[in-house]
C-alpha positions in Angstrom: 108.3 106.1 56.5 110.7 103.6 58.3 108.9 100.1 58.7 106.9 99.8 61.8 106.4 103.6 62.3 103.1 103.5 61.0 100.8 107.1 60.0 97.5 107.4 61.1 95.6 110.5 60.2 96.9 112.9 58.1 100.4 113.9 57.6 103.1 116.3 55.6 106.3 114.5 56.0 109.7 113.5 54.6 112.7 111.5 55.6 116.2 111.7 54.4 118.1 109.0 53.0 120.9 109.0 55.4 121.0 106.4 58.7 118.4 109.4 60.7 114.8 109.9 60.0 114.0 113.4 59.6 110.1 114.9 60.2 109.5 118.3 59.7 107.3 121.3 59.2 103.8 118.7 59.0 100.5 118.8 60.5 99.2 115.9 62.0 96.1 114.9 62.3 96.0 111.4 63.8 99.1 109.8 65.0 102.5 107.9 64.4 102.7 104.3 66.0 105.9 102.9 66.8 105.6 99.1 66.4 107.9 95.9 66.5 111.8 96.5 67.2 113.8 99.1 66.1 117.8 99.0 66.2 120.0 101.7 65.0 123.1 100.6 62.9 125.4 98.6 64.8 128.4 100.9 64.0 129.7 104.5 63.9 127.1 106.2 61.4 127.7 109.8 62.2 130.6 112.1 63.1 128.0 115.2 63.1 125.7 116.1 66.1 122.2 115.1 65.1 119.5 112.4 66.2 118.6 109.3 65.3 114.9 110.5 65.0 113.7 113.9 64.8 110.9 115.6 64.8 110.9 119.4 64.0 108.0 122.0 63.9 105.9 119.4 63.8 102.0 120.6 65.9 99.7 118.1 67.7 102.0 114.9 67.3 101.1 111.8 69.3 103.7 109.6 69.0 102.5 106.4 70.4 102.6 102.8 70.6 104.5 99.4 72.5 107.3 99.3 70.3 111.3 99.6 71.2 113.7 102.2 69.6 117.3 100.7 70.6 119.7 103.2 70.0 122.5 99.9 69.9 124.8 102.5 72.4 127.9 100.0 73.9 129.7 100.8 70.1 129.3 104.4 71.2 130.1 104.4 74.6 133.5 102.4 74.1 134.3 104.9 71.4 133.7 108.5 73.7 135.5 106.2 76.5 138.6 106.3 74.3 138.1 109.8 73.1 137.8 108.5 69.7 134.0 110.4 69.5 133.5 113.7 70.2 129.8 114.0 68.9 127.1 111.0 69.9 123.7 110.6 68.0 120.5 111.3 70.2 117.9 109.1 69.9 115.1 111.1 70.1 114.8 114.3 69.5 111.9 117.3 69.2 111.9 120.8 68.4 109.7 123.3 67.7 106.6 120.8 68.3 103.5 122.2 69.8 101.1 120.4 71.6 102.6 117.2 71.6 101.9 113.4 73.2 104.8 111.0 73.4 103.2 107.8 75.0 103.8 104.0 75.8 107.0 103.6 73.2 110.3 102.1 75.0 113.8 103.9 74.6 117.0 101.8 75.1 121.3 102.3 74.7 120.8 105.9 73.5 125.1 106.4 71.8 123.5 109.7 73.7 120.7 111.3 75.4 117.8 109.4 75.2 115.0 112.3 74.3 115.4 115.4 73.9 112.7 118.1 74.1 113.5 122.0 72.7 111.7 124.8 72.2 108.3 122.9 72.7 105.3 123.9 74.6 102.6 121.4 76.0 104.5 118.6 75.5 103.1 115.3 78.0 105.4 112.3 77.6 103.6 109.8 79.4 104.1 105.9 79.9 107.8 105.8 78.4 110.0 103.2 79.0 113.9 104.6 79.4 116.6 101.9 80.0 120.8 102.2 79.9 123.3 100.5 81.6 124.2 102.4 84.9 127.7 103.2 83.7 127.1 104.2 80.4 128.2 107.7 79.6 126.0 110.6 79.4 122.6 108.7 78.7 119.8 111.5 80.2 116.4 109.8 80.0 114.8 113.1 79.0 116.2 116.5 78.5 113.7 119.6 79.0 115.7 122.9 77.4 113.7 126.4 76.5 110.3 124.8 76.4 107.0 125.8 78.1 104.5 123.2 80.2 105.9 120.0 79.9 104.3 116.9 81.9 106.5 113.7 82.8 104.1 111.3 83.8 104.1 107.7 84.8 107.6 106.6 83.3 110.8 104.3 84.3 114.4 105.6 83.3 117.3 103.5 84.1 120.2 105.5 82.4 123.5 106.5 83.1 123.0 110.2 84.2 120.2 112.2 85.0 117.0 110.2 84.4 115.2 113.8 83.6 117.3 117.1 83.0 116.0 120.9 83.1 118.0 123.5 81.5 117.6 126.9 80.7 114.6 128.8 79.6 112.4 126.3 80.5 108.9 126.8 82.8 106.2 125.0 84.0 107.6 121.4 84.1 106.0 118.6 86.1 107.3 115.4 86.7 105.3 112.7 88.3 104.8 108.9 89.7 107.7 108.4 87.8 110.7 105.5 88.9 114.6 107.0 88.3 117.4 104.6 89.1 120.1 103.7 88.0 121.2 107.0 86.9 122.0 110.5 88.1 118.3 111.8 89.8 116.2 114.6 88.6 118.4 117.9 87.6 117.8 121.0 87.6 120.4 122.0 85.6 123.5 122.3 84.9 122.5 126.2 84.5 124.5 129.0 83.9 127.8 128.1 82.0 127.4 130.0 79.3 124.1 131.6 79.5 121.8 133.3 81.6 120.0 131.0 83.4 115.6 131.0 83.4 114.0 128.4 85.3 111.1 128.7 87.3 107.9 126.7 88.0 109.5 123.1 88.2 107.3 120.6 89.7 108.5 117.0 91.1 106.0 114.7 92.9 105.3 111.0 93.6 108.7 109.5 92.2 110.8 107.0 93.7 114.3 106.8 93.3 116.4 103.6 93.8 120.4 103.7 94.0 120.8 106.9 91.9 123.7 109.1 92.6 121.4 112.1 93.4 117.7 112.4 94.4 116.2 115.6 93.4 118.8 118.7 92.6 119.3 122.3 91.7 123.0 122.9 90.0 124.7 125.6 88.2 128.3 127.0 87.5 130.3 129.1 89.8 130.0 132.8 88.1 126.9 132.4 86.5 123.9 134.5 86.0 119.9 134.6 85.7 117.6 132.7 88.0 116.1 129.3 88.9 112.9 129.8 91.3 109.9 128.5 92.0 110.5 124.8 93.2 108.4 122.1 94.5 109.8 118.5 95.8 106.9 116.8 97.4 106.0 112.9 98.1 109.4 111.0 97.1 110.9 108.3 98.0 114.8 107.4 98.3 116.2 104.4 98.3 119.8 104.2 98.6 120.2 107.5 97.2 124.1 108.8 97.8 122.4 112.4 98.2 118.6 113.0 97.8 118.3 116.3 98.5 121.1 118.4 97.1 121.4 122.2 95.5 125.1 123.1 94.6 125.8 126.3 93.0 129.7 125.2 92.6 128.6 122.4 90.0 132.1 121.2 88.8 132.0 117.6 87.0 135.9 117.7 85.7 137.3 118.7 89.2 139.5 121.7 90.2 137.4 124.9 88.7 138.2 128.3 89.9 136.6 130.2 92.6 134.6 132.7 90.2 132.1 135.6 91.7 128.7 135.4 91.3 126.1 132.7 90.7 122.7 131.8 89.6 120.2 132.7 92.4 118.0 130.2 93.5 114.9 130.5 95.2 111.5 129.4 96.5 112.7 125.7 97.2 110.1 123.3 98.6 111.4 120.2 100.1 108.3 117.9 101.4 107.2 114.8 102.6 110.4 113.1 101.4 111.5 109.5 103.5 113.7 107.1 102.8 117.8 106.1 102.9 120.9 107.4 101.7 123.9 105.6 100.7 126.1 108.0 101.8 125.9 109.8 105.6 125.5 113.1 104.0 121.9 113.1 102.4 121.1 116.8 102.1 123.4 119.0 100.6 122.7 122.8 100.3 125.6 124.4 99.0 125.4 127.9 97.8 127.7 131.1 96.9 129.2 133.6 99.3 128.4 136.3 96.7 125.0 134.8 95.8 123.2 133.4 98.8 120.2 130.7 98.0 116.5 131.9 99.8 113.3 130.6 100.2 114.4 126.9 101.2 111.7 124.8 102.9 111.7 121.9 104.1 109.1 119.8 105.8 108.1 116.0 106.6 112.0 114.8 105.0 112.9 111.8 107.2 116.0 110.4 105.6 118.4 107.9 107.5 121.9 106.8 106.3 121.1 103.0 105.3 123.2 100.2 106.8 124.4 102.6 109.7 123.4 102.9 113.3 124.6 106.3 112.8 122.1 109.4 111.7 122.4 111.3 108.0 123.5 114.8 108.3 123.1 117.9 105.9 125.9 120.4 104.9 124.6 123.7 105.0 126.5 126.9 103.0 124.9 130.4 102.5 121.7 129.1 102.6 118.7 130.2 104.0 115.0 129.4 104.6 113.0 127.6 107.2 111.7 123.9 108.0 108.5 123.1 109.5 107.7 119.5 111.6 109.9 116.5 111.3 112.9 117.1 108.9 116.0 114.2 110.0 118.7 115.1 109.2 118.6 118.1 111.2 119.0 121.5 109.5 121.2 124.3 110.3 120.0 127.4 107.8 122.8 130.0 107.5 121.9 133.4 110.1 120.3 135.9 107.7 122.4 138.9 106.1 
């Protein structure tokens, strides 16, 4: 065991020899601390696409403690920046863990994402420390993909894209009094490139968001297919936020994509009790497919001003529909029903 990850309990483990730790198939009884300062190699280590930690099939983990895993990133970032890197180490990463704690430990200058959660069910990561350079490249705080009842609780992520990501197969994911900025916001998403899409039960309350590019938002690929439904946005707060509110079925990050049929349907969308300021005048975007309309949007209690600007936020509105309830600035314009 790497010094300062100290065992407590119990526990069937090995490690390889290389520059990543490797834990798998084990049973633990107690848990692993992470204490004092940890620094990945200060050079390129790996040209293959693995972690810098893992943890796989491993059942009732707590991973706990107040120590720092620096993932030593800038070497990484210049090199993707030249296209010198195709693959980037995660820092993080756990799959196939059941019933799982992650708590207290500080994550900082991923080369990649920071954490990484697959195929797990009951995972809580609470109390988690995320930081990266706004315009470091592709530096997710936390990744959800095919897992089952995941809690994000109580955590700060500063990162250079989306402080927590969704993606496929995953349900039952809450997210809560949590801080995201600088970064990307809270995806949903990006779903359905290459597979069909399965999202449902997503939960996101009590967060702030400080200059992030996005707030809260839904995106998938023109074309796509499966389903992301059963939403709930309640009790946020924007600040600065270039678009809080945004769902965008035409999700496009290198520009110029064909018009493609089809899309991922979304549905069930709640929108709540969401103030605060936008950096750019257009802070609620709703953007959906002519052959796949989005239903079940709701909005209520959003009062969101464009900051700096005597004139008021406005929402683009495309094949969307659903209702609003009490005060919801900017004002909303569903599309007339089929």
């Amino acid at each position: 065991m790497a010094s300062g990850l100290q065992r407590s309990g119990q526990a069937n483990h090995g490690h390889t020899e290389k520059k990543d730790i490797l834990v798998e198939r084990g049973h633990i009884s107690g848990s692993l601390q992470v204490t004092d300062h940890h620094t990945a190699p200060n050079h390129i280590w790996t040209t293959e696409q693995t972690n810098l930690l893992t943890f796989h099939a491993v059942d009732n983990l707590t991973l706990d403690g107040n120590g720092e895993i620096d993932g030593q990133g800038a070497i990484w970032w210049d090199c993707y920046n030249h296209k010198r890197c195709k693959t980037r180490p995660i820092l993080l990463g756990f799959s196939l863990c059941n019933d799982l704690w992650v708590r207290r430990i500080r994550l900082k200058n991923s080369a990649d994402k920071h954490m990484t959660l697959f195929q797990c069910n009951q995972a809580l990561v609470d109390s988690v420390s995320i930081t990266a350079p706004a315009d470091s490249p592709n530096t997710d705080g936390i990744t959800v993909a095919s897992s089952n009842s995941t809690i994000i609780s109580n955590c700060s992520i500063q990162s250079g894209d989306d402080c927590v990501s969704i993606l496929s197969h995953t349900k039952n994911v809450t997210v809560t009094h949590s801080t995201c900025g600088p970064g990307h916001g809270i995806s949903v998403g990006s779903l359905g490139k290459s597979e069909r899409a399965k999202v449902e039960q997503i939960v996101v309350t009590n967060c702030s968001f400080v200059g992030t590019m996005n707030g809260v938002r839904i995106k998938s690929w023109q074309g796509g297919k499966g389903y992301a439904k059963g939403f709930l946005f309640a009790s946020l707060n924007m600040t600065e936020v270039r678009y809080p509110i945004v769902i965008d079925q035409f999700y496009c990050p290198q520009g110029n994509c064909p018009t493609k049929p089809g899309g991922v349907a979304i549905s069930d969308a709640k929108f709540i009790d969401i103030q605060g300021t936008s950096s750019e005048q257009e802070a609620i975007k709703l953007l959906c497919s002519q052959s796949v309309h989005c239903h079940g949007i709701y909005l209520s209690n959003v009062n969101l001003s464009w900051v700096k600007h005597t004139a008021p936020a406005n929402a683009t509105i495309l094949n969307a529909h659903g209702t609003t309830e009490g005060m919801v600035v900017p004002r909303i314009q569903f599309s007339q029903p089929l």
